[in-house]
C-alpha positions as CSV (number, residue, x, y, z in Angstrom):
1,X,-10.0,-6.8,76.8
2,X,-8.2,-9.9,75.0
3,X,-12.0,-10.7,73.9
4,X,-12.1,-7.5,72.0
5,X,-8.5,-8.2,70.4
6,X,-9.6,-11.7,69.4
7,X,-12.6,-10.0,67.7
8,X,-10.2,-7.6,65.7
9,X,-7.9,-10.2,65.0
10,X,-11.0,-12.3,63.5
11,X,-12.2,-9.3,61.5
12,X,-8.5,-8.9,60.6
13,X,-8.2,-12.3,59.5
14,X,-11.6,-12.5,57.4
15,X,-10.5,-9.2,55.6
16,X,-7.0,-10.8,54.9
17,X,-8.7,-14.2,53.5
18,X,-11.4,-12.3,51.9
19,X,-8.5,-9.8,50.6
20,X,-6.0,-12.9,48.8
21,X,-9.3,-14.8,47.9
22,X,-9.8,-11.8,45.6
23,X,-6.3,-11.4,44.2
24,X,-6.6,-15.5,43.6
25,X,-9.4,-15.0,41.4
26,X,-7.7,-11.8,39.6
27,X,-4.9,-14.3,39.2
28,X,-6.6,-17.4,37.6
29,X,-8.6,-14.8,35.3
30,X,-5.5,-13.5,34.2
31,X,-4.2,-16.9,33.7
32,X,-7.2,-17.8,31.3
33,X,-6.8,-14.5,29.7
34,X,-3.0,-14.8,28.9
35,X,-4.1,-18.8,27.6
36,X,-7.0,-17.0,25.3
37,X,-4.3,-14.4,24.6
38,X,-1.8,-17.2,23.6
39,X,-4.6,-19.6,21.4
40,X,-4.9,-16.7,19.5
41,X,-1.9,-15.6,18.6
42,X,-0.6,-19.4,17.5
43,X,-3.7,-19.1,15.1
44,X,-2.7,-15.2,13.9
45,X,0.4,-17.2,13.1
46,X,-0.7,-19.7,10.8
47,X,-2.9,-17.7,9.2
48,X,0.1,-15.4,8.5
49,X,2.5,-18.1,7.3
50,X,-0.7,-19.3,4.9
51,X,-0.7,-15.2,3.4
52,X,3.0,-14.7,3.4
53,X,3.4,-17.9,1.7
54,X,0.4,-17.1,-0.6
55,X,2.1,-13.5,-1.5
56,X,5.3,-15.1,-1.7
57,X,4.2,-17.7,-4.4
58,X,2.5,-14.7,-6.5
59,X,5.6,-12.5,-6.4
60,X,7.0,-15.5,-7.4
61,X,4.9,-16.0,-10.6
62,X,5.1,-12.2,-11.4
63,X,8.9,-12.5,-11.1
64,X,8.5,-15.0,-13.7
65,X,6.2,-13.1,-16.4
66,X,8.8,-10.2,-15.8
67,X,11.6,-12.3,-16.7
68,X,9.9,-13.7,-19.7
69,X,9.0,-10.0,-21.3
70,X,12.5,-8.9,-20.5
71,X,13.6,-11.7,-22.6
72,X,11.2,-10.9,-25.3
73,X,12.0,-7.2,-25.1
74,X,15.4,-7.8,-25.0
75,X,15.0,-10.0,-28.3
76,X,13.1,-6.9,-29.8
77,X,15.4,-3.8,-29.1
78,X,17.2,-3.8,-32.1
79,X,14.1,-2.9,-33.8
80,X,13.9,0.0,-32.6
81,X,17.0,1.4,-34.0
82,X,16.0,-0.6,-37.5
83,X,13.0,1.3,-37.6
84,X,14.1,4.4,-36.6
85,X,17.0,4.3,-39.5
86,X,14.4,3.4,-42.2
87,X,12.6,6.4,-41.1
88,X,14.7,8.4,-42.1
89,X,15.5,7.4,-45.0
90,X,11.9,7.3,-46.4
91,X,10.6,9.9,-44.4
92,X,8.8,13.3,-46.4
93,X,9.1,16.8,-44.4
94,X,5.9,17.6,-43.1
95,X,5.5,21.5,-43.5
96,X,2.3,23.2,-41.2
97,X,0.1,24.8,-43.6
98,X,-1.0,27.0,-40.5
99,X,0.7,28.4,-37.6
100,X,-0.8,27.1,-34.3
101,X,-2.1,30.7,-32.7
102,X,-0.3,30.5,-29.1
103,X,2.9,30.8,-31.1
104,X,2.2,33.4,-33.8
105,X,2.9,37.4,-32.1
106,X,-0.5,39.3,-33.0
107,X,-0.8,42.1,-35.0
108,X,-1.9,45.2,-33.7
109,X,-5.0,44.7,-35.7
110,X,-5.7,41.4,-35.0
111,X,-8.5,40.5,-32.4
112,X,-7.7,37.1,-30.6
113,X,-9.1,34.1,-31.7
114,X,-12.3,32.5,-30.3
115,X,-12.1,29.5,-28.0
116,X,-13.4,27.3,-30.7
117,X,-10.5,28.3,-33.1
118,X,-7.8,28.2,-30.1
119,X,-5.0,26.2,-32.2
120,X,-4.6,27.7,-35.3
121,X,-5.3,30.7,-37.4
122,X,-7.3,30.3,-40.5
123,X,-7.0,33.7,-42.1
């Protein structure tokens, strides 16, 4: 009988070696893995630092341009109210010789206007 223990003990024993030689291997593959997994994300990194700081030193120069037309504009808006004042001053009334159709009531008598003549009346 203690022969046939020592054989289960034996088998025991190889499954148990066999059994952490397995999770030993699972483990150094997940060490390389998480070293991979590391490698790579210091290089995602820089590469993000190099685009950020790429963006950064175009939002710069378009923060610049801005600043310069809001300078220029703000140089020019004066104009505006210049013009507008002139305007009136030489301006002629501008009377529509014809009635633009969509506004005008129909007569009873009156058939609608083709598509081609849509706008305006020229009766």
């Amino acid at each position: 009988m203690p022969n046939s223990q020592d054989a289960r003990f034996d088998r025991l024993e190889t499954l148990i070696d066999k059994g952490f030689s397995a999770l030993a291997q699972d483990i150094a593959d997940t060490k390389s893995e998480v070293v991979n997994i590391k490698s790579d994300l210091a290089q995602f990194r820089i590469e993000t630092r190099e685009a950020i700081a790429d963006v950064r030193s175009e939002l710069k120069n378009i923060r610049n341009r801005l600043d310069a037309l809001e300078s220029a504009v703000h140089n020019i808006s004066g104009y505006a109210k210049e013009i507008d004042h002139l305007m009136e001053r030489v301006s002629v009334p501008i009377r529509l010789t014809q009635t633009p159709t969509r506004y005008r009531t129909p007569h009873r008598t009156e058939a609608r206007a083709p598509a081609s003549n849509f706008w305006f009346r020229t009766d």
